[in-house]
C-alpha positions in Angstrom: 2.4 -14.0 84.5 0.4 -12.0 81.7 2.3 -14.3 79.0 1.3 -17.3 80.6 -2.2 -16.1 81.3 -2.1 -15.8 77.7 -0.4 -18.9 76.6 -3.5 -20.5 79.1 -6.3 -18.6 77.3 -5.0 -19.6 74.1 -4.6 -23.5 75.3 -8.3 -23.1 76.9 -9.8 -21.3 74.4 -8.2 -24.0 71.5 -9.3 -27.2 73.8 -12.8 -25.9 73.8 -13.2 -25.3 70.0 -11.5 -28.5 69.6 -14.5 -30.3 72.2 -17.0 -28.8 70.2 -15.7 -29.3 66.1 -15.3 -33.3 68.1 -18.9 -33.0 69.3 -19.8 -32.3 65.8 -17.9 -35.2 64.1 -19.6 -37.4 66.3 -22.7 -36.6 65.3 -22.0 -36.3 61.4 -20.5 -40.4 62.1 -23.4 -41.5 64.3 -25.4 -40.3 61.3 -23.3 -42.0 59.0 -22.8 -45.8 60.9 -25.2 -45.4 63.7 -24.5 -46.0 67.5 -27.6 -48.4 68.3 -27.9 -51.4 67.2 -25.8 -50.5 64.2 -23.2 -53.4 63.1 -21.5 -50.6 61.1 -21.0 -47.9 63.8 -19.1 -50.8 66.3 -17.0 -51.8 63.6 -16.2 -48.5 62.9 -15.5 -47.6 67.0 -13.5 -50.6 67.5 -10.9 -50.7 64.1 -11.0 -46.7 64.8 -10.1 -47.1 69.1 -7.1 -50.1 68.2 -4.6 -47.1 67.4 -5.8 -45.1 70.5 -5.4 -48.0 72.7 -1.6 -48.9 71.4 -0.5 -45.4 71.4 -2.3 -44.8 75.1 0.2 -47.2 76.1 3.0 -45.3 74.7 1.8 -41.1 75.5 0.3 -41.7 78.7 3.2 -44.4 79.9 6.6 -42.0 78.8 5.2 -39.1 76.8 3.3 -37.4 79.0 4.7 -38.7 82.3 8.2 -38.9 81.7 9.7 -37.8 78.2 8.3 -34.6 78.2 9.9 -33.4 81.6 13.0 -34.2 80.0 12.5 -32.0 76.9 11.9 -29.5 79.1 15.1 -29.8 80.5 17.2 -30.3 77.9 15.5 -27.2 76.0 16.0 -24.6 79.0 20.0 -26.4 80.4 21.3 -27.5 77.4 24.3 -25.7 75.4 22.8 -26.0 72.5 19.2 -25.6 73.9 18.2 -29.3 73.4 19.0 -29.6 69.8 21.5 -32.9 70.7 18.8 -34.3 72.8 15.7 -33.4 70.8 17.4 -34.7 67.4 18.0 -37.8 69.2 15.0 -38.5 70.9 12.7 -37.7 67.5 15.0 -40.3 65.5 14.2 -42.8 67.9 10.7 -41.9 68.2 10.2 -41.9 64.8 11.6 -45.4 64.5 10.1 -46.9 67.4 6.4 -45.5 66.5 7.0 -46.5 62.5 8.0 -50.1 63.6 5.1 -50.3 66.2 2.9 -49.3 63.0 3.3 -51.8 61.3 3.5 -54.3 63.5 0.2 -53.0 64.6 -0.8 -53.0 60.9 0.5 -56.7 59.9 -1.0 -57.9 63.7 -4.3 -56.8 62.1 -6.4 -59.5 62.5 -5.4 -60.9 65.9 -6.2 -57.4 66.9 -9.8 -57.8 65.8 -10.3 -61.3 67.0 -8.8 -60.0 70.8 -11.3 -57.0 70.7 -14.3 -58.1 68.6 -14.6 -62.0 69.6 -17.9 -61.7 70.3 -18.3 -59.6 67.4 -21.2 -61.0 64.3 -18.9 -62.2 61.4 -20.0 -59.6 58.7 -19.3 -56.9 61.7 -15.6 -58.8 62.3 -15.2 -58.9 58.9 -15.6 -54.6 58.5 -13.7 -53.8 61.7 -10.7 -55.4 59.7 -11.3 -53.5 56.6 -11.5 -50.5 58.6 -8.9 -51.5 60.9 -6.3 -51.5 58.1 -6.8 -48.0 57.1 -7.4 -46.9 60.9 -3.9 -48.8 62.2 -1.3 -46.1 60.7 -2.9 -43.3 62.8 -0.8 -44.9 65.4 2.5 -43.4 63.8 1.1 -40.2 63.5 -0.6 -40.0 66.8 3.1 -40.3 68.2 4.7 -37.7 65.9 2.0 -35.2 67.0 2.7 -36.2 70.4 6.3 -35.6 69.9 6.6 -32.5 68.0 3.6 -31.0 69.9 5.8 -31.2 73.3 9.0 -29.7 72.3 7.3 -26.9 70.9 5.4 -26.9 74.1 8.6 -26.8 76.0 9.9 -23.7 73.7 6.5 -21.8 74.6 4.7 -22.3 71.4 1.4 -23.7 72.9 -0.8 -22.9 70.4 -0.5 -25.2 67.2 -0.9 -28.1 69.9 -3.8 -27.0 71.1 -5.5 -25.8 67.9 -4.2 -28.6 65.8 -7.0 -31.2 66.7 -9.5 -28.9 64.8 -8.4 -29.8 61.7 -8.6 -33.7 62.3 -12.5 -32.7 62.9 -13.0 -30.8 59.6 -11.8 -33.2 57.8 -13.5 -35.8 59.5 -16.7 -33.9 59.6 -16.2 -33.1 55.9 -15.2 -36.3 55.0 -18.1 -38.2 56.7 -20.7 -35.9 55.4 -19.0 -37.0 52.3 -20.0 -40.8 52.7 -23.5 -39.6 53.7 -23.7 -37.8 50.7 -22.5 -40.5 48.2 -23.4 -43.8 49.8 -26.3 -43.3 52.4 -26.5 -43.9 56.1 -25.5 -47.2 56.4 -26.1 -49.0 60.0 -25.7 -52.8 59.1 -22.1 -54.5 58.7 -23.3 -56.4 55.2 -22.6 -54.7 52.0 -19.4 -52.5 52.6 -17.7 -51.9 49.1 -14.2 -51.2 49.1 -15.0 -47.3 48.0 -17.1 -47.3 51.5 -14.2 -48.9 53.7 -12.0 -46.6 52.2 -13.4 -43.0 52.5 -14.9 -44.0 56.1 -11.4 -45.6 57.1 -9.3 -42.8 55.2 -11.1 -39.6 56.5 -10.1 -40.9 60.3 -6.4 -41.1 59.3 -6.3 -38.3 56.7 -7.5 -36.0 59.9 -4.7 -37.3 62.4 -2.1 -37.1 59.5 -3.3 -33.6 58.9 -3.3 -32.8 62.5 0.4 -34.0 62.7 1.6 -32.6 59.8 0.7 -29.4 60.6 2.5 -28.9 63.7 6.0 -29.1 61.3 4.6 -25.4 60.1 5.7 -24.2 63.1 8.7 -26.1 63.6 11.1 -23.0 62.6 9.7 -21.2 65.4 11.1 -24.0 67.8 14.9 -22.4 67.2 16.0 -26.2 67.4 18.6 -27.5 64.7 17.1 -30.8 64.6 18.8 -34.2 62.2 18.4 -37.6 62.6 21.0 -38.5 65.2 21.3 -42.5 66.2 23.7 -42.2 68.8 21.0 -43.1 71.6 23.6 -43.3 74.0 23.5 -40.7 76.7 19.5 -39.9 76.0 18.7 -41.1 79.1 16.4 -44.6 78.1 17.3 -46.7 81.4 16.0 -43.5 84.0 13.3 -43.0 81.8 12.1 -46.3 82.0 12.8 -46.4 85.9 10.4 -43.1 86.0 7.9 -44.0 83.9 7.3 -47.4 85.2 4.4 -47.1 87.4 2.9 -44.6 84.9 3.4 -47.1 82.5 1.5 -50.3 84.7 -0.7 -48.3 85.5 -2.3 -47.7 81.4 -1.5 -51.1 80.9 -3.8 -52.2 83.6 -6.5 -49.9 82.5 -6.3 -51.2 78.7 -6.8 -54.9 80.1 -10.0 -53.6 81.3 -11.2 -51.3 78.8 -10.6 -54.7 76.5 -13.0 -56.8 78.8 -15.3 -54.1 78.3 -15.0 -54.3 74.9 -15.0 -58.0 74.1 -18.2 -58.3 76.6 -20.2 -55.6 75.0 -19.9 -57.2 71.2 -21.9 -59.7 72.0 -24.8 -57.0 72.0 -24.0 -55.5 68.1 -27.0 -55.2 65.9 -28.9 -56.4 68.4 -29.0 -53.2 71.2 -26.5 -50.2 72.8 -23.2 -52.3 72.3 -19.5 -50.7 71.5 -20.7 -47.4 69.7 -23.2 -46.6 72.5 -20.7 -47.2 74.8 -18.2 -44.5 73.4 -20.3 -42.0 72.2 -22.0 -41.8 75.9 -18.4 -41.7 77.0 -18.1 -39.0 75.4 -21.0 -37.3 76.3 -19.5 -38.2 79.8 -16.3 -36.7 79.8 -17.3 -33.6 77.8 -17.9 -31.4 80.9 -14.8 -33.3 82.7 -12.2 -32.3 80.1 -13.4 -28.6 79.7 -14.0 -27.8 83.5 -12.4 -30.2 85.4 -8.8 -30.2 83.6 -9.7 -26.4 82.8 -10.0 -25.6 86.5 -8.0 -27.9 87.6 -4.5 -27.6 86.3 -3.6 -24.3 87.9 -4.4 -25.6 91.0 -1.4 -28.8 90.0 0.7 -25.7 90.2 -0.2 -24.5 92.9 -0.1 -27.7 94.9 3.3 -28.4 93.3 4.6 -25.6 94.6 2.7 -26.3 98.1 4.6 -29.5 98.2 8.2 -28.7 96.9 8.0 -25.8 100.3 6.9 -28.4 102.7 3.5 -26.6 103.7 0.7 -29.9 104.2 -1.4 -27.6 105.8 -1.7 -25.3 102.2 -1.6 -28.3 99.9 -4.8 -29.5 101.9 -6.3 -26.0 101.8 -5.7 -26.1 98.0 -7.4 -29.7 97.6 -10.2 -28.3 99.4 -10.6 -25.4 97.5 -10.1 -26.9 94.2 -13.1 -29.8 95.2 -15.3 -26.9 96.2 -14.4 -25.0 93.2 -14.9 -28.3 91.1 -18.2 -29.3 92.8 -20.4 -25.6 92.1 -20.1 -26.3 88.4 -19.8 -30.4 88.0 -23.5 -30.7 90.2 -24.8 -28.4 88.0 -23.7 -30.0 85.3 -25.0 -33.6 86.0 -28.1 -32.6 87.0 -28.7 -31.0 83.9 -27.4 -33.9 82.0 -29.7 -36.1 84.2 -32.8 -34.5 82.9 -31.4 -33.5 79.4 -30.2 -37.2 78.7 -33.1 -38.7 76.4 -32.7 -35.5 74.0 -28.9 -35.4 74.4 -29.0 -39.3 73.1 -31.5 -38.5 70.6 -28.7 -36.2 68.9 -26.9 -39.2 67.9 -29.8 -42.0 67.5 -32.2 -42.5 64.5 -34.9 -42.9 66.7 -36.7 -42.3 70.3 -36.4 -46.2 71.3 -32.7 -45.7 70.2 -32.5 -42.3 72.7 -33.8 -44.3 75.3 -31.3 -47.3 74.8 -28.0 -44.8 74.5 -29.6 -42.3 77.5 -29.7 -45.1 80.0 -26.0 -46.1 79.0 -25.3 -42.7 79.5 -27.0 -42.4 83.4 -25.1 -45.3 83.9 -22.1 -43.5 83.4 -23.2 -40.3 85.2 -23.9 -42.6 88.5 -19.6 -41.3 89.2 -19.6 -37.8 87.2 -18.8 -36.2 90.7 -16.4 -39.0 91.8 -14.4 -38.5 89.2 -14.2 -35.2 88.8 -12.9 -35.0 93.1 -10.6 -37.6 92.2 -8.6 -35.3 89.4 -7.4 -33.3 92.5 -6.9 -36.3 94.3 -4.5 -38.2 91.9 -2.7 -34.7 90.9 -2.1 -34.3 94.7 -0.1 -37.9 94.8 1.5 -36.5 91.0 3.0 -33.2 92.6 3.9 -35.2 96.3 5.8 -37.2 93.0 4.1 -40.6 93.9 2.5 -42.4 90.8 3.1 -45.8 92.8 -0.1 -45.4 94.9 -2.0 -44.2 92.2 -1.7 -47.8 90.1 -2.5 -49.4 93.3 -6.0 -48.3 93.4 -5.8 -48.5 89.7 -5.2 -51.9 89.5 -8.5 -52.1 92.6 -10.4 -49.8 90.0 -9.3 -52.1 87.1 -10.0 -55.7 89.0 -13.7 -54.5 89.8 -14.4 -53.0 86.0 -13.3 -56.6 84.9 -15.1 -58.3 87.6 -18.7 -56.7 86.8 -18.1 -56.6 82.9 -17.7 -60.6 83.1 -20.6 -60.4 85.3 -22.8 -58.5 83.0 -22.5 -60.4 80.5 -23.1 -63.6 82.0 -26.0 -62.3 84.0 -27.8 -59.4 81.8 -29.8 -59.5 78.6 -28.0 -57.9 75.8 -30.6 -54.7 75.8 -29.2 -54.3 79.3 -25.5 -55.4 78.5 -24.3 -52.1 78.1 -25.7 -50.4 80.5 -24.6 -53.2 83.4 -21.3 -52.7 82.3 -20.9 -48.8 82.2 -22.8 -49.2 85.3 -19.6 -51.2 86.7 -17.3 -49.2 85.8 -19.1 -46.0 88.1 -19.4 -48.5 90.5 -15.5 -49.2 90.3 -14.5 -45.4 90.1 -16.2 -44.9 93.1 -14.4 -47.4 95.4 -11.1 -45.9 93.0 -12.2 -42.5 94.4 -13.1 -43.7 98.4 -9.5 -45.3 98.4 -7.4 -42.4 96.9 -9.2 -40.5 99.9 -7.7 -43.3 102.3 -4.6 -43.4 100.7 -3.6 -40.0 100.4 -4.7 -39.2 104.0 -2.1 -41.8 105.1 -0.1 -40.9 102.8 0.5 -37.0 104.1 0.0 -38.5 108.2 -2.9 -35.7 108.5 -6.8 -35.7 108.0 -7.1 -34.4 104.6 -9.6 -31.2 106.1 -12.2 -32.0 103.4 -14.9 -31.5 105.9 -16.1 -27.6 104.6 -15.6 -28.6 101.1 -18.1 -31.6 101.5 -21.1 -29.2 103.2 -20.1 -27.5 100.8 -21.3 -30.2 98.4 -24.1 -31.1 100.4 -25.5 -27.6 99.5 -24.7 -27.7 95.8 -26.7 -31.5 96.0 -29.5 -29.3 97.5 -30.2 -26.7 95.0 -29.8 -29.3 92.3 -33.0 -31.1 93.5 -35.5 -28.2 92.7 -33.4 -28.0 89.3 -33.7 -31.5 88.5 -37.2 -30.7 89.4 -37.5 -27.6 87.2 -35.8 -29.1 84.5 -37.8 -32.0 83.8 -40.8 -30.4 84.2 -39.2 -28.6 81.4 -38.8 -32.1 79.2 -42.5 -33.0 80.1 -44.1 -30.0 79.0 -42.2 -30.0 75.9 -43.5 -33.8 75.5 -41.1 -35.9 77.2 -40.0 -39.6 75.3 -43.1 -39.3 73.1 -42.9 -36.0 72.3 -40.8 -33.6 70.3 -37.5 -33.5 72.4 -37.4 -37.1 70.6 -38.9 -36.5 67.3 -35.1 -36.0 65.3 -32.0 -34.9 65.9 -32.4 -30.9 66.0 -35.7 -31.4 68.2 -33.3 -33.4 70.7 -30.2 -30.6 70.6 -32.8 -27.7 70.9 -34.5 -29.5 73.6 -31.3 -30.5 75.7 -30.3 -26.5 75.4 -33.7 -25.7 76.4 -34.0 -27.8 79.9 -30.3 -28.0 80.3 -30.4 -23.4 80.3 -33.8 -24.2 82.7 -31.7 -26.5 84.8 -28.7 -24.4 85.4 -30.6 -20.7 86.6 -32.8 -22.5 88.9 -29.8 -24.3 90.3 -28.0 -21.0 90.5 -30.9 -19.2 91.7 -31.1 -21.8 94.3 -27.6 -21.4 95.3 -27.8 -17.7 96.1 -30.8 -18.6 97.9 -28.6 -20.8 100.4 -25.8 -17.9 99.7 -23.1 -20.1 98.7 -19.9 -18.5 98.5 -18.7 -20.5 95.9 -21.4 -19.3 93.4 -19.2 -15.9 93.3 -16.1 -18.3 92.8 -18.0 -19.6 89.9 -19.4 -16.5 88.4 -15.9 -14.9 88.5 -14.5 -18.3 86.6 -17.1 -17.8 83.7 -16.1 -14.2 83.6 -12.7 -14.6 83.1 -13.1 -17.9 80.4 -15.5 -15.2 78.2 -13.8 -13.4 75.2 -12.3 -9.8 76.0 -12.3 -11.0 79.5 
C-alpha cells in the first residue's frame, strides 16, 4: 500500500506539473497566433488537433481500453514475463502507427478540406503547411502510448507521467522563439516557410522528445524486447471483440467534434472560432483532469472491487460518496471560474473585447462543469460492472444532439455568437448524456442508485456558492470589472483571476462550515494529503 501510495503521488504530483507547464504553452502560442479572430491561431489548432484526432481513435479505442490489460497480463503470467508478447505487440505497433503516418501525412490535404471547409483560403492554405509538419506526431503519440504502458505494467510510473513536461518546454521555448524572431502574428497572410517551420516543428519536436525519452528507461522494464513478426497467437481477433464498443464509441465522438469544427471555421478572422473554442476547452477541463480523475480513480478501484464481490449496496455507497466528494470541490471551482472568467480569457486574448468574446465561449462550456464531472463516476461504474456497450449508447445520444445544435448554430447564429451556440450545445448534450447514464445505470444494477444524500448534499454546496459568486464579483467590480484593470493585459488578467478566484473559494468555504458540511473535512483532509511532505 505505501508503494502504491507512492507510485500515486508521483503520477499526481507529475500530471499536475504537466497541467500547469501546458497552461503555460498555451499562453506563450495564444501570444504567438492569437485565439480571437486570429486566422493564424485556427490554423495552427486545427493542422495541430489532426494527429490527436487519428490517434484518439487508436489509444482510447485499444490502448487504453483493451491492449494495455493485456500487457498487464502477459508481464505478471508469462514465462518470460511478457517479453514474447511485448516484442510482438511493439513490432506491430510500430508498423501499424508508421503506416498510419503517412497515410495521414500523404492524405494531407483532404484532411484540411474535411476539417477546415469553411475555413478562409489563406487560413486553409497555413493549416496545410502546418499540417505537414504537425501529421508525424501521430507516430510518436503511439510509441509514447506504447512504451509508456508496459513500463506502466512493470511499475515504473513515473517517466509516463513526467514525460509530457518536456513536450511543454520545448514548446514553450520554441514558441517564445517565433515571438522573438518573427513577431506575433494573428492573420493567416504572409507565413514564410522559416515561420511554418519553427511553429509546425516545435509541436512535433516536443512529442518526439516526449516519446523518446521514455526509451531511457527502457532497461528498467527487465523486458528482452526484438522485433518479432510472428503476430500469430498475440491475441488481435479478442482484442478487437473487446475493444469494439470502446472503439464506436471514439468514433462517434470524432464525427461530432468534426461538425464542431467544420461549423465553427466559418467564424475565423472574423470572431471566437476554432482557437477560442479549444483554448476555453481547456480552461474547461483544467479542474476536471486534476480533481476529478485525481479523486476519482481510487474510487474505480474501489468500485471494481465492490462489483467483482457482488455487494450493489457498497458500489452505490461508493458512487455516492465519490459524487459528494467530487461536488465540495467542482462547485467551488465553477463558481470561481464563473466570476474569474473575463480575466481568465484576458490571459490568452490581446485585448478586453477579445476577453469578452473567449469568456462567453468559456460560460458556455461551464453551463455542464458539474454534469460532467458526476458523470466520471457514472461511466467508471458501467467500466468496472465491465459494460462499455451502454456507455456508447448514450454516447451516440450525446453525439446526435452536439451534431444537431452545431448544424443549428451555424445556420441560425451570427458568427460573433457561432462559437458560443455551439459550445453551448455541446453542455446542453452532456447534460441529457449525464440524465441518461443516471437512467441507465439504475436499470442497469435493478436498484435505485441511493443518490438522494449526495444530491442535498449538492444542494448545500450550490448554496454557499451564491454568497461566493456574490463575493467574488464584487471582487472583479471593485478592481474595475471589463473596463478596468483585470482586462488591461495579460498579467492584470492572471493576477486578477487569482485575486477573485482566492476571494471566491474562502467565502465558499466559510459558507460551508456555516451550514457544517461534513464534506468540507473530506475536502480539507484531500488538500492535506495532495500537499508536499504530506
Amino acid at each position: 500500500m505505501a508503494s502504491l501510495g507512492r507510485a500515486s503521488a508521483l503520477v499526481g504530483a507529475g500530471t499536475l506539473v504537466s497541467r500547469i507547464t501546458g497552461l503555460v504553452r498555451n499562453i506563450v502560442l495564444a501570444a504567438a497566433v492569437g485565439v480571437v479572430m486570429a486566422g493564424a491561431g485556427d490554423a495552427f489548432a486545427i493542422a495541430n488537433q489532426l494527429p490527436n484526432s487519428i490517434y484518439a481513435l487508436i489509444s482510447s479505442g485499444l490502448l487504453a481500453g483493451v491492449v494495455v490489460p493485456q500487457i498487464v497480463s502477459a508481464v505478471r503470467t508469462h514465462d518470460d514475463r511478457g517479453s514474447a508478447f511485448v516484442s510482438k505487440l511493439l513490432t506491430l505497433g510500430v508498423i501499424a502507427l508508421g503506416a498510419v503516418a503517412v497515410v495521414a501525412v500523404i492524405a494531407a490535404p483532404l484532411l484540411v478540406q474535411l476539417y477546415g471547409a469553411a475555413l478562409p483560403p489563406a487560413t486553409q492554405a497555413l493549416t496545410l503547411a502546418l499540417a505537414y509538419w504537425c501529421l508525424p506526431q501521430l507516430f510518436f503519440y503511439g510509441l509514447y502510448a506504447l512504451v509508456g504502458e508496459v513500463l506502466n505494467a512493470r511499475r515504473i510510473f513515473g517517466p509516463y507521467a513526467w514525460s509530457p513536461i518536456v513536450n511543454n518546454i520545448v514548446s514553450i521555448v520554441g514558441f517564445g522563439a517565433f515571438i522573438w524572431i518573427f513577431g506575433p502574428q494573428r492573420s493567416a497572410i504572409g507565413w514564410t516557410p522559416e515561420m511554418v517551420a519553427l511553429l509546425g516543428g516545435t509541436a512535433t519536436l516536443g512529442i518526439v522528445l516526449q516519446a523518446g525519452i521514455l526509451l531511457l528507461f527502457w532497461r528498467r522494464a527487465g523486458l528482452q524486447v526484438r522485433p518479432d513478426f510472428r503476430w500469430r497467437g498475440i491475441g488481435l481477433r479478442h482484442i478487437g471483440r473487446l475493444a469494439g464498443w470502446t472503439f464506436l464509441m471514439v468514433i462517434v465522438g470524432q464525427l461530432a467534434a468534426l461538425v464542431q469544427v467544420r461549423s465553427v471555421g466559418a467564424a475565423s478572422e472574423a470572431a471566437a472560432a476554432v482557437a477560442s473554442m479549444q483554448t476555453a476547452w481547456l480552461l474547461f477541463m483544467l479542474p476536471f483532469s486534476v480533481i476529478v480523475i485525481s479523486l476519482g480513480t481510487p474510487y474505480y478501484t474501489q468500485l471494481s472491487e465492490h462489483v467483482a464481490e457482488g455487494r450493489t449496496d457498497a458500489v452505490t455507497a461508493d458512487l455516492a460518496a465519490l459524487t459528494r466528494t467530487i461536488g465540495v470541490f467542482m462547485v467551488g471551482i465553477l463558481v470561481a471560474m464563473i466570476v474569474a472568467a473575463v480575466p481568465l480569457a484576458r490571459i490568452f486574448t490581446d485585448d478586453p473585447e477579445g476577453a469578452v468574446s473567449l469568456a462567453w465561449v468559456l460560460a458556455a462550456y461551464l453551463v455542464a462543469l458539474l454534469p460532467l464531472s458526476f458523470q466520471f463516476g457514472l461511466q467508471r461504474t458501467f467500466y468496472a460492472l465491465r459494460d462499455t456497450r451502454t456507455p456508447f449508447f448514450y454516447t451516440l445520444v450525446q453525439a446526435i444532439l452536439v451534431v444537431t445544435t452545431a448544424l443549428i448554430a451555424s445556420a441560425t447564429l451570427p458568427v460573433q455568437w457561432l462559437a458560443v451556440g455551439i459550445a453551448l450545445g455541446q453542455s446542453s448534450a452532456n447534460i441529457v448524456q449525464f440524465a441518461l447514464a443516471i437512467v441507465l445505470l439504475r436499470r442497469k444494477l435493478g436498484r435505485p442508485l441511493g443518490l438522494g444524500g449526495a444530491v442535498r448534499a449538492v444542494v448545500r454546496f450550490l448554496v454557499a456558492a451564491i454568497p461566493a459568486a456574490g463575493a467574488g464579483w464584487l471582487t472583479f467590480e471593485l478592481l474595475g470589472g471589463v473596463a478596468g484593470w483585470p482586462a488591461s493585459d495579460r498579467f492584470a488578467g492572471f493576477l486578477a483571476a487569482a485575486i477573485i478566484g482566492v476571494v471566491t473559494l474562502l467565502v465558499y468555504v466559510v459558507f460551508l462550515a456555516i451550514l457544517r458540511a461534513p464534506e468540507l473535512q473530506t475536502a480539507l483532509r484531500a488538500v492535506r494529503r495532495f500537499l508536499p511532505g504530506r
